[in-house]
N, C-alpha and C positions, 0 to 999 in steps of 0.2 A: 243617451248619446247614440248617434249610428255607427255602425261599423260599418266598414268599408265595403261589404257587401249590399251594404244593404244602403248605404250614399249609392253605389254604382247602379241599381236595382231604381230608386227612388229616381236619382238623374234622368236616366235613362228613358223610364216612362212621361216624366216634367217634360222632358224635350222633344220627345213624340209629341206630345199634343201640342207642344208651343208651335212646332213646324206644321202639324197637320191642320189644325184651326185657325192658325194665325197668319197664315199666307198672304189674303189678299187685303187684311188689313194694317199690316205691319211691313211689308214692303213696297218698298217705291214704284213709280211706274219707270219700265226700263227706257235709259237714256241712252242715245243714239250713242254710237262711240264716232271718234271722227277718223274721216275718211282722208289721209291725204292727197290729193289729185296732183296729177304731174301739171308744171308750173304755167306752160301753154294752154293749161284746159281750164284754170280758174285765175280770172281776173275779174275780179268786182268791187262796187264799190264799197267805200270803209263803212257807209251805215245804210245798212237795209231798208231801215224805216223810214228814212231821210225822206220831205215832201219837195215838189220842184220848187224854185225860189220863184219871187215876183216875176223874175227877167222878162217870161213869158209868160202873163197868166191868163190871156186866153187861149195859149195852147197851139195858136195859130206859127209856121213858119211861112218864108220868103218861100215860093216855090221855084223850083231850076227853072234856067232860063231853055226858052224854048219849050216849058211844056204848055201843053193847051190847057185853060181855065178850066176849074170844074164848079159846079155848087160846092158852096161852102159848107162844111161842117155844123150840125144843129148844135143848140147848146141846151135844148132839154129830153129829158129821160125819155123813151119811148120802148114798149117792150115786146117781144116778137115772139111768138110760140110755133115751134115746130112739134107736128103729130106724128106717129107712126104707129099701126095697129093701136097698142094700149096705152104704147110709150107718151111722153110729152117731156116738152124743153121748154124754159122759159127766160131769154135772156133781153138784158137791156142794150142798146143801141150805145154805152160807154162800156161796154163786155164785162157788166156783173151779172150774174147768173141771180134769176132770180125764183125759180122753181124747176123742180123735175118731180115725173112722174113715175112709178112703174110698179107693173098689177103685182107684185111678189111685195113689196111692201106692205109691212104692218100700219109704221106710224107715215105721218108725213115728212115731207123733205124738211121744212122748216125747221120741223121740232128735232129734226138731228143735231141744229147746232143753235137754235134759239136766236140768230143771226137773219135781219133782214137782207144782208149781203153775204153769203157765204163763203162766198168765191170773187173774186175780182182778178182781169189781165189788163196789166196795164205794159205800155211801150216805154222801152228807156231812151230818150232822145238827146238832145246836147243837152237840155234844161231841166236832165232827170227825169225820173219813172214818173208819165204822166195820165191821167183818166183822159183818153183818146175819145171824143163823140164822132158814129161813126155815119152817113148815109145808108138807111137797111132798107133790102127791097126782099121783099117774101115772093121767092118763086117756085108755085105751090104750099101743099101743107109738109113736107118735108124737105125745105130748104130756103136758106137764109142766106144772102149775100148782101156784102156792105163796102163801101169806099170812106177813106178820111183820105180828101184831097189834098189837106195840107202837109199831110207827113205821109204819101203816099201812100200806105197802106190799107191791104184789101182782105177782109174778112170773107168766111164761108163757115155753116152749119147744116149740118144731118143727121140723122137720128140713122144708125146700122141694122139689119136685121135683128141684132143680139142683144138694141137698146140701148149699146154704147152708144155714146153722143159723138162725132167729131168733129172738130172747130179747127183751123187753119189761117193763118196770115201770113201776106207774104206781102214784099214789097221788093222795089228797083233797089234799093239801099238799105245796109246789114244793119238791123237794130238787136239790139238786147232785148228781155222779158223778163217783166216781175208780175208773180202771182199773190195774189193776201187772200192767203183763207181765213175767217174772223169766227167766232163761237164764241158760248159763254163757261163758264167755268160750272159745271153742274156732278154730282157724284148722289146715284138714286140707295133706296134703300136697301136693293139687293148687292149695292156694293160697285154696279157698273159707273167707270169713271170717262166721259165725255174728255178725248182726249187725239191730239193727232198720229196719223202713222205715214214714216216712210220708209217703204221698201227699197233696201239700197241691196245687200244677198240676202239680208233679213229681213224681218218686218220689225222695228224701232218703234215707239210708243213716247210720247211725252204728253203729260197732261195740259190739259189746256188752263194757262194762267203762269206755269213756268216760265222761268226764263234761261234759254238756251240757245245755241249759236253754232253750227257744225257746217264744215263744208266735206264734197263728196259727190260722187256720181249716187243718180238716182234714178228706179225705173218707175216709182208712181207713190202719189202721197197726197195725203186727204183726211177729214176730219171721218171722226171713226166714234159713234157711243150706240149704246143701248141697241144694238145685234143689226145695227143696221151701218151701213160705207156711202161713205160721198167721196171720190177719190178720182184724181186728172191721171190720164197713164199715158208717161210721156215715151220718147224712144230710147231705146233699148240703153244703159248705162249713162241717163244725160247728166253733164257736169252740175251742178247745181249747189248755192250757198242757201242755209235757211236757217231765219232765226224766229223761236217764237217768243211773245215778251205774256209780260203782267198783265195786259190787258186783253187776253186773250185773241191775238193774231199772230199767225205765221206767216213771213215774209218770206218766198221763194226767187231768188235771182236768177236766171237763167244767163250766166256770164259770156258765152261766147255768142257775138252777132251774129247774125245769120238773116237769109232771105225769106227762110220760109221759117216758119213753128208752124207746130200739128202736134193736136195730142187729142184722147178720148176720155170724156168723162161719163164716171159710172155714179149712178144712184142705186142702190140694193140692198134690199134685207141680205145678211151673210150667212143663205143655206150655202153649206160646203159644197154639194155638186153644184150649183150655180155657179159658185165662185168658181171653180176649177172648170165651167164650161167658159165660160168669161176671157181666160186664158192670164197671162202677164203675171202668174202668180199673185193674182187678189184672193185666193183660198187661204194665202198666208196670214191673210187679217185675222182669222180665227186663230187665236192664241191656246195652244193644246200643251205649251209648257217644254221640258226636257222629258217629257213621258209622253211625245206624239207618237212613238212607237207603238206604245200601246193605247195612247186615246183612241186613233183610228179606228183599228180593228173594233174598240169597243162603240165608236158611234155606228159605225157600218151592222154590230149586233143591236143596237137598238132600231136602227130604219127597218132592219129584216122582221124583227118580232110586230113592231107598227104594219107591214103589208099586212097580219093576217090577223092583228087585234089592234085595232085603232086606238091605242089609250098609252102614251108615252109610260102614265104612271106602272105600269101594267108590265111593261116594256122594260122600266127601270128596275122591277121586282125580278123579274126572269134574268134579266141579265147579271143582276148580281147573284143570284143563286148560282147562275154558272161559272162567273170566277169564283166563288168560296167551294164551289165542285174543282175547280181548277187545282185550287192554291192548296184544296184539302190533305193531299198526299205530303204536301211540303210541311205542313201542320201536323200529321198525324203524330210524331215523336213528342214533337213538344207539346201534347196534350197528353200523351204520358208521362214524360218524364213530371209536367204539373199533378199528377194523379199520385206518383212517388212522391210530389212534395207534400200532399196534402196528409200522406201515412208518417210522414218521418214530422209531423210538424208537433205531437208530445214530446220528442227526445229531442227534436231544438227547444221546446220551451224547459226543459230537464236543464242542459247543458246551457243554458243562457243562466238561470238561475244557478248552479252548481257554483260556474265562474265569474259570476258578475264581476270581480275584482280582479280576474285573470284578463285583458281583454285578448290579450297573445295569443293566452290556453283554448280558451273561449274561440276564438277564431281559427284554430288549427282543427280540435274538435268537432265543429262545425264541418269544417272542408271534408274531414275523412267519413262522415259520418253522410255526405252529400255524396260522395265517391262509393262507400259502402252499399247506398241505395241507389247508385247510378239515376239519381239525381243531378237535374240541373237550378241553382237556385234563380236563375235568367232567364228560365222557359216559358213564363208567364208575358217575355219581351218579345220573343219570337214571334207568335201569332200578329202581334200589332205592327210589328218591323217587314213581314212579308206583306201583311197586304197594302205597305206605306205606299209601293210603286202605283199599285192600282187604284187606291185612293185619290190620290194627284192624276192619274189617267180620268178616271172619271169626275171628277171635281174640275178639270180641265171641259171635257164636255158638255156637263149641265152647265157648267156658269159659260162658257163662251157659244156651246149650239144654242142656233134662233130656233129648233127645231121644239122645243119648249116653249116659249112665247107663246103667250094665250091657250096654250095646253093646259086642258083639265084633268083632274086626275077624278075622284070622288066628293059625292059631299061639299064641303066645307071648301075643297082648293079645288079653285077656279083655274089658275095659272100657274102650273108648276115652275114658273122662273122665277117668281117671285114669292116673298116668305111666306108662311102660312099665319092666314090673318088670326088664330085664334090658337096660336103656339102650342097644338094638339102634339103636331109630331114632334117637335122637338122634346117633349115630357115624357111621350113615350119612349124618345129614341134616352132619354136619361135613366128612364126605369129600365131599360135593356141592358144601359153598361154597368148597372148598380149589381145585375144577374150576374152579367161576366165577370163582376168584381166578385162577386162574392163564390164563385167557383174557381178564380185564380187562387192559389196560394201565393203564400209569400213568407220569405224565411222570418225570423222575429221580430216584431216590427213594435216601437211605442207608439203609445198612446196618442204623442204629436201625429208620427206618422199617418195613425191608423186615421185620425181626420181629417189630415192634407186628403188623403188618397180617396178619403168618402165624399170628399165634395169636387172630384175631377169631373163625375157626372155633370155635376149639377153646373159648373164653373164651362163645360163644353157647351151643355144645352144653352146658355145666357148666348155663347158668341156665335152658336149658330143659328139664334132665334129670328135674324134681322138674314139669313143668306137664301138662297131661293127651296124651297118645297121640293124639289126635283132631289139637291144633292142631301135635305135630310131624311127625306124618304131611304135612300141610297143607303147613309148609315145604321138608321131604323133596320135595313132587312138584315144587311151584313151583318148585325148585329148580333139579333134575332139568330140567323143562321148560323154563327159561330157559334150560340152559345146551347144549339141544337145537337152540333158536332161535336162539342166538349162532353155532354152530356153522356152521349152515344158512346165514345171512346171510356169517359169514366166507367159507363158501366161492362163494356167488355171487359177493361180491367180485370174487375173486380172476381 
């Protein structure tokens, strides 16, 4: 049976690894919370999805009297690409977005969201949110203008220095706006889940195939997978209802009419300084956790080690050496006081045996005889408990920095974001914690216990065999280098 020390002892480390390995496959993706808007700023209608009824199904209105005739509206697809330096836009003449370009991009646009239509704006008119065909005239290679005579409205595109896009409508008469950004539902092997964000003070994450319904002021939202943003960045706090359903689309309403809409869309791999030169808080797409305090400082240590040795993997090794140089002073104790456990651990097996049938006695014994060696029987927790923060700082950076992608490390890994094809380091990094096991002490412990605790290695290496080469490198060295530092201190001890 355990006693109570050694239940707390046992716990204690179970649930260290259930939080520190089990993170991104055991919790959801975060749901938006809702925002309530004051009651002038959201008026929309009751179903998002809702398509216009027959009334009108060519789209066509009466025009006001007295205006001058225009050319009619086309009624087939046509697509218009705007250039700029390296940038490029590619949208259709009923304003679905049908490609972007830009040189910082790994993959292409498409395969962010596996969607032939990614993005669509459509006009809310008396007959409901409708696909608008528009007249486009390309004046130059960066710049798009277009008219729909029969619901007034007048399109404009440009491509900015920065490679933001801006797109514009306005018209003589206030219409509403609905946006449908569409994707497929896809989640890769390194665990990244294709999924939307919108930044309302935060950045909100819903997978794509949920189904969800929030309404809320919004400053920019867009489908978000695999290190890369496709994202519309509207003005500053715009009122906005959105719902995304089962079939992988999110319907944006833009509730209050207006004359004019403008907003900028971005296409990006999500390097943090880009994103932060970008501006509108799209750096916020990179998800660094409730330990962005310390992810930062620690991505900003790895770009500085990269100026002067080109090799992330290289990068990742240094850096962790210098938090376990960091966190060392905080550990030093509890690598003694584990050095005391490992002297007093004949006279608990004495007094386990003595009282077996005591468990009281047995447990009082225990305690003075812990206190007699200024002994902690929980100091073998400590080492794993301080460096939890930094573990989640850095498991925060590899798995969300694009700064990994397509980084090579040695050998065998080609791409440190992605798992290692031939599950070298994860074996290694199990023979490392089998070493720190087996220089921890622990107060008496049965026979059960002793083989729960001998397969925590092996039971860690399984779930982090499938996560990227970057963060098992990460605990390969940490590993290593604790069990350097334990080492070191045991033998001063002595």
């Amino acid at each position: 049976m355990f006693n109570t020390d050694q239940k707390r002892a046992f716990i204690a480390v179970l649930l260290s690894g259930l939080v520190l390995f089990g993170w991104q496959y055991y919790f959801a993706p975060k749901t938006p919370v809702a925002t309530t808007a004051p009651a002038n700023e959201i008026a929309t209608t009751k179903d998002l999805t809702a398509q216009p009824t027959a009334a009108n199904p060519t789209g066509a209105a009466t025009m006001a009297a007295g205006t001058p005739a225009a050319e009619a509206a086309p009624t087939t697809l046509q697509a218009f690409t705007l250039k700029k330096d390296q940038f490029e836009f590619t949208i259709h003449n009923d304003l679905s977005v049908v490609d972007m370009k830009n040189p910082n991009s790994v993959f292409d646009f498409k395969s962010l969201s596996d969607s032939q239509q990614p993005l669509k704006i459509q006009v809310v008119t008396d007959y409901g949110a409708l696909d608008l065909f528009f007249n486009m005239v390309q004046e130059g290679p960066n710049k798009i203008v277009g008219t729909n005579a029969n619901y007034g409205v007048n399109f404009e595109a440009f491509i900015k220095d920065n490679g933001r896009v801006h797109v514009a409508l306005s018209s003589a008469k206030a219409y509403k706006y609905r946006l449908i950004f569409t994707a497929t539902k896809k989640k890769l092997d390194n665990g990244q889940v294709r999924h939307f964000t919108i930044f309302t003070k935060d950045a909100k994450t819903i997978a794509v195939g949920d189904d969800k319904e929030v309404d809320g002021n919004v400053n920019w939202l867009g489908t978000d997978f695999n290190f890369h943003l496709f994202a519309m960045v509207l003005p500053k706090d715009t009122p906005a209802r959105y719902k995304t359903t089962e079939a992988g689309q999110m319907f944006v309403e833009i509730p209050n009419a207006t004359n004019t809409f403008g907003a900028d869309l971005v296409f990006t791999k999500k390097n943090y300084d880009e994103l932060i030169s970008l501006g509108d808080n799209l750096h916020l797409s990179v998800d660094f956790g409730w330990f962005a305090i310390l992810a930062v400082p620690t991505l900003r240590a790895l770009q500085f080690v990269y100026r002067f040795i080109p090799n992330y993997g290289i990068a990742i090794i240094l850096v962790t050496i210098l938090i376990r140089l960091i966190t060392f002073p905080l550990q030093y104790k509890s690598f003694k006081s584990m050095k005391k456990m490992q002297g007093i651990q004949p006279e608990l097996a004495k007094i386990k045996e003595k009282y077996k049938d005591e468990p009281q006695k047995m447990q009082k014994e225990t305690m003075d005889l812990f206190k007699k060696a200024g002994a902690n029987p929980l100091s073998g927790c400590l080492p794993l408990l301080l460096q939890m923060p930094f573990f989640f700082a850095i498991y925060r950076v590899l798995y969300s920095s694009v700064e990994l992608v397509g980084a090579p490390f040695f050998g065998w890994i080609h791409d440190l974001s992605i798992h290692d094809p031939f599950y070298i380091l994860p074996v290694l990094m199990a023979g490392a914690m089998f070493a720190q096991q087996k220089l921890t002490p622990t107060t008496t412990m049965d026979p059960t216990q002793a083989k729960i605790m001998m397969f925590m290695p092996v039971i860690f290496a399984f779930i982090m065999k499938s996560l990227p080469a970057g963060l098992v490198l990460y605990i390969l060295v940490s590993t290593v280098v604790g069990v350097l530092q334990q080492m070191i201190v045991y033998k001063m001890a002595d």
